[in-house]
N, C-alpha and C positions, 0 to 999 in steps of 0.2 A: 504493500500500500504506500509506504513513505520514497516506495522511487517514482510511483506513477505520480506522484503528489509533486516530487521534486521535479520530473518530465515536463509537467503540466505548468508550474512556475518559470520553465528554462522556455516550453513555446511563446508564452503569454511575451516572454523579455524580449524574445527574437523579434527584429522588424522586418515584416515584408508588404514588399513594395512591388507595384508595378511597373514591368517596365516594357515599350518597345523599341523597335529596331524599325531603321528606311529601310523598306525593299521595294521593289516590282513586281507584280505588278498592284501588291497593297503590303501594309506591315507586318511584321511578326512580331509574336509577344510574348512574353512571360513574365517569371519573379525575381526578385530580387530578395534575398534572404540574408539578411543581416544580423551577425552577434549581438549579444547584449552590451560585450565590452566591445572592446579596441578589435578589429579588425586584423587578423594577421597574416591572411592568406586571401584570394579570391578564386573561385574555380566556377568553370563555365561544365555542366553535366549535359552530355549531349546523350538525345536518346535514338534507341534502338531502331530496329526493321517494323515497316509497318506505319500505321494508324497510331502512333504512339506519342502521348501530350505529358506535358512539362512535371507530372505527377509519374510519371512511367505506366499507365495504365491506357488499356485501349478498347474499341467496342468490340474487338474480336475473345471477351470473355477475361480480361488482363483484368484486374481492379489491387493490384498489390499494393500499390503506394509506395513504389521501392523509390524513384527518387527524390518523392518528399520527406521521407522517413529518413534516406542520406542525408539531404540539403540539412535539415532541422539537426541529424547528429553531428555534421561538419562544422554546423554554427555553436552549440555548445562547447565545440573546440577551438574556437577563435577565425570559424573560415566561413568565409561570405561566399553563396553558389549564386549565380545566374541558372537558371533550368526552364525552358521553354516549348513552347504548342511548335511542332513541324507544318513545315508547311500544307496546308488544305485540311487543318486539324485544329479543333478549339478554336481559341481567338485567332489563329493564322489561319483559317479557314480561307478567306480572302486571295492570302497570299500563292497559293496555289498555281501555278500555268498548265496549259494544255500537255496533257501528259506527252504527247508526241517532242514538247520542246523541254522535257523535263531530264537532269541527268546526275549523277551522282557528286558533280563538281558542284551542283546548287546547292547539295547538300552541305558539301565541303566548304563552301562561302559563308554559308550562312555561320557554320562554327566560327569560323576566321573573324567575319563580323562579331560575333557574339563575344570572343573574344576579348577584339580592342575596344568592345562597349562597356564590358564587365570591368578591365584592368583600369577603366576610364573612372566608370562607378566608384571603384573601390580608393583611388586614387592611390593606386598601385600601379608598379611598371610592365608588369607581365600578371596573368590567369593562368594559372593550371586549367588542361583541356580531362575530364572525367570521360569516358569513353563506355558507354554500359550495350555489350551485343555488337551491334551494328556500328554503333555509334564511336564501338573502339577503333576500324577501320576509317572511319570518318574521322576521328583524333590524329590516325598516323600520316590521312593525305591530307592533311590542314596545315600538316609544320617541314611540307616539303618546299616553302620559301624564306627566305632570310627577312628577319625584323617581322617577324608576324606576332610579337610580345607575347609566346606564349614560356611559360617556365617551368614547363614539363608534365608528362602525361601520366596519365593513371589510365589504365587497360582492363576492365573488367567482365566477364564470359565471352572474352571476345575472339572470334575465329580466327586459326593462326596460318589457314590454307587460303587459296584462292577460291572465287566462289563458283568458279568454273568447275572444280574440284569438288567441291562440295556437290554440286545439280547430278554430277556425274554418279557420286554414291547415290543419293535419291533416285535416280534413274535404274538404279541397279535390278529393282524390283518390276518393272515394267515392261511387258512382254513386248516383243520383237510382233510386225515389225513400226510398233511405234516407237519401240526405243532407239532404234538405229535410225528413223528420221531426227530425235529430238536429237540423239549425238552428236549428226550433222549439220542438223541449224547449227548446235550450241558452238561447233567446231569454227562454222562459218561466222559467225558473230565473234569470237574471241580474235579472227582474224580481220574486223574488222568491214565487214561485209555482211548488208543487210541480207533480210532471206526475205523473199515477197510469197510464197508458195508455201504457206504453213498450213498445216492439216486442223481442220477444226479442231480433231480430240488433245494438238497442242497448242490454242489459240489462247488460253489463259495464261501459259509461259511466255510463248514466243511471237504475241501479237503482232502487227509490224508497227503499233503507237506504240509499242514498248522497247522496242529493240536497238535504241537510241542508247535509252536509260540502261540498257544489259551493255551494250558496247560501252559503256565509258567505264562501269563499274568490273566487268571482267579481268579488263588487264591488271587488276592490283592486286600484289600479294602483297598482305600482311608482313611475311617474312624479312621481306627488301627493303620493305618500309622503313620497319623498325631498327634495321641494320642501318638505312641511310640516317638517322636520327641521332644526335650526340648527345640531346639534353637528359635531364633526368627520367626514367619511367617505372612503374610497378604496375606488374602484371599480377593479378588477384583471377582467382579461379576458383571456384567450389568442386567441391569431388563429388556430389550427387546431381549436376549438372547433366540434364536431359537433352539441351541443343548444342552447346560445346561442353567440350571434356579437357581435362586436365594435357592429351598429345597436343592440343590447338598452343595451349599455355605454353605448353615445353617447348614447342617448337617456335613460338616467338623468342624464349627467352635464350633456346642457342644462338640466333638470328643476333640477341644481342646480350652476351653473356653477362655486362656488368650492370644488364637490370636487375630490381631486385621480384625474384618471382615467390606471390603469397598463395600457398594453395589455404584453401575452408573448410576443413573436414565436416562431410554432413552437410553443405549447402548447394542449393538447385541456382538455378539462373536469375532467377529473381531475387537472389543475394537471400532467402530465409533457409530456418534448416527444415531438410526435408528429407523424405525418404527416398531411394532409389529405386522403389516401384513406381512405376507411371502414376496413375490413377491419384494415388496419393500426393506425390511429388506435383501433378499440375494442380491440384486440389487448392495448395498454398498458393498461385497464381490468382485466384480470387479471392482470396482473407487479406485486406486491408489491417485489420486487428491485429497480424504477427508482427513483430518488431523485427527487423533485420536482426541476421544470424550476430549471435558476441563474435568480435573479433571484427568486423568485416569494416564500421566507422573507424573504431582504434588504428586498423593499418593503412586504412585510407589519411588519415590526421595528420599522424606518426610520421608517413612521407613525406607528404607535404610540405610541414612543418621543418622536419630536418634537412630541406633539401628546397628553401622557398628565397630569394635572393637575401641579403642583410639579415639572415637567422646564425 
């Protein structure tokens, strides 16, 4: 009783604020979450694949609360988060363009923006980029240009293969000869060559409005990324994780050995603890109520923290 009581006194102290961002062809928006004391960090949580708003939750059955329940534990530790609606989502609704002119660099902008809006906010020089799923590969193409004020990345359930790699195990299951068309599209697009001739039963992968958005997000690997990257980073991974696993982790962190890699013993995707049966395990993907797994703010801070400019 006397921690939910101390919980409930630590939100009450937090200030959040609205905030948005100029975009095209309307604005994007989110919060601003700010400590109660002094400010000692600021970090931009960029979210996952999907329908996915500034809370981490989506209409496709998500209701966790996984990034407001980080934001609010990073602010009792002295760090102020930006977390925001994607685009065509929540208050970004708006912001949205014709999926045909949509691509995974908009995504990447938008973090970059977010960024130097946050380290603006904070009246800090640099934002730590938080990277949760999707959002981790979106962290590692944000800091592929010089002076982008970010001060290093946190990496969390995030895939450490290309996602070309990935479609190809999902495919594994799918009988011939649909499979060996989707192979082909997928081959033809990773080379950069639209495919006009898609079979309806693969028109929800490989529409041709979509296949912009697949070509630009194909060619990245994780791995290269995070090798091309100097600053500081920590890779955070749960071992009951149901969409990436602990090999995704390891192989980013050979990629770049003197990150530091934090496995979760007992944690699914959604940062809570969970079981490694399905059923169960996505269960906690709708309880708002579970508090993120112990350990999972602390080594989020902890980084941060030791590892944030003038500390």
């Amino acid at each position: 009783m006397l921690a939910l009581l101390l919980a409930g006194v630590l939100a009450v102290a937090q200030t959040s604020t609205p905030v948005a961002l100029a975009s095209q062809p309307a604005a994007l928006h989110g919060t601003l979450l700010t400590p109660a004391a002094e400010t000692l960090a600021v970090a931009v949580i960029i979210p996952g694949s999907g329908p996915t708003d500034r809370d981490g939750n989506n209409p496709l059955g998500v209701s966790s609360g996984t990034y407001r329940l980080l934001a609010e534990g990073l602010a009792a530790q002295g760090i102020a988060t930006v977390r925001y609606d994607k685009r065509g989502l929540g208050e970004s609704a708006a912001a949205m363009t014709a999926e045909a002119d949509l691509r995974f660099d908009t995504y990447v902008d938008d973090a970059r923006s977010w960024t130097a809006d946050a380290a603006s906010q904070a009246g800090l020089p640099c934002a730590w980029l938080i990277g949760h799923s999707e959002g981790a590969l979106i962290a590692l193409a944000a800091v592929k240009s010089p002076g982008d004020k970010v001060c290093g990345l946190v990496l969390l359930s995030g895939a450490g293969r290309p996602a070309g790699t990935v479609i190809r195990e999902q495919l594994a299951n799918v009988p011939d000869p649909l499979q060996s068309q989707a192979l082909a599209i997928l081959t033809e697009l990773e080379a950069g060559r639209s495919v006009a001739d898609v079979p309806p039963a693969l028109g929800a992968l490989f529409r041709p409005s979509v296949q912009p958005y697949l070509m630009s997000w194909l060619p990245l690997d994780p791995a290269a990324l995070i090798a091309a990257y100097t600053g500081p980073v920590l890779i955070g991974q749960g071992t009951t994780d149901i969409q990436t696993g602990i090999a995704d982790a390891q192989t980013m962190a050979s990629a770049r050995p003197d990150a530091m890699l934090v496995t979760f013993e007992g944690v699914n995707h959604v940062l809570k603890i969970a079981p490694v049966e399905r059923a169960a395990n996505v269960a906690t993907y709708s309880d708002a109520s579970l508090p993120l797994a112990p350990g999972v703010v602390d080594a989020v801070a902890d980084f941060i923290l030791d590892h944030s400019p003038g500390r």
